[in-house]
N, C-alpha and C positions, 0 to 999 in steps of 0.2 A: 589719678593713678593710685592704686592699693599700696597698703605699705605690706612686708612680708618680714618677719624677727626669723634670722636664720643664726641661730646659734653655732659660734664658731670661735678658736681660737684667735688670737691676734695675727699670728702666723699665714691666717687662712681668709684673711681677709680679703681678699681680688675675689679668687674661688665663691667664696660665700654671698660677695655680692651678684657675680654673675649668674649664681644659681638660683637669687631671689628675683632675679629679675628674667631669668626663663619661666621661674613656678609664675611670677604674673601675667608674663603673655601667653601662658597655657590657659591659665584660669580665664584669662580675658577671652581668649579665643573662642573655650569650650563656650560659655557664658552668654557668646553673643550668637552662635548658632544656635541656645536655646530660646525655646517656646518660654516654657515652664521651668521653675528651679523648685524642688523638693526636698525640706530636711527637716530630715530623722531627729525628731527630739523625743526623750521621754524622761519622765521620771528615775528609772532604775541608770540611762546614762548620768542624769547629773550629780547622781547618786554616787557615782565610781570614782573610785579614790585615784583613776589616771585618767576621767575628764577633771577633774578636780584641779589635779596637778598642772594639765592646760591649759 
């Protein structure tokens, strides 16, 4: 199972889990009807100061 960091107040805690654990069976879903997976890396992304901050 994927783990997924869904940043969230304490308040919103139920909410935040159930939505990391929809974004995992989406990704699992897509993931397994794939052939092929393809990503986008380059120099100038890892370079940006908001992949950085990710």
């Amino acid at each position: 199972m994927a783990n997924v960091f869904v940043s969230h107040r304490g308040a919103d805690l139920d909410p935040a889990e159930r939505l990391a654990v929809e974004i995992v069976e989406k990704i699992n879903t897509g993931l397994s009807g794939s052939t092929y997976l393809v990503l986008c890396y380059s120099d100038s992304g890892v370079q940006s100061p908001w992949m950085g901050r990710e």
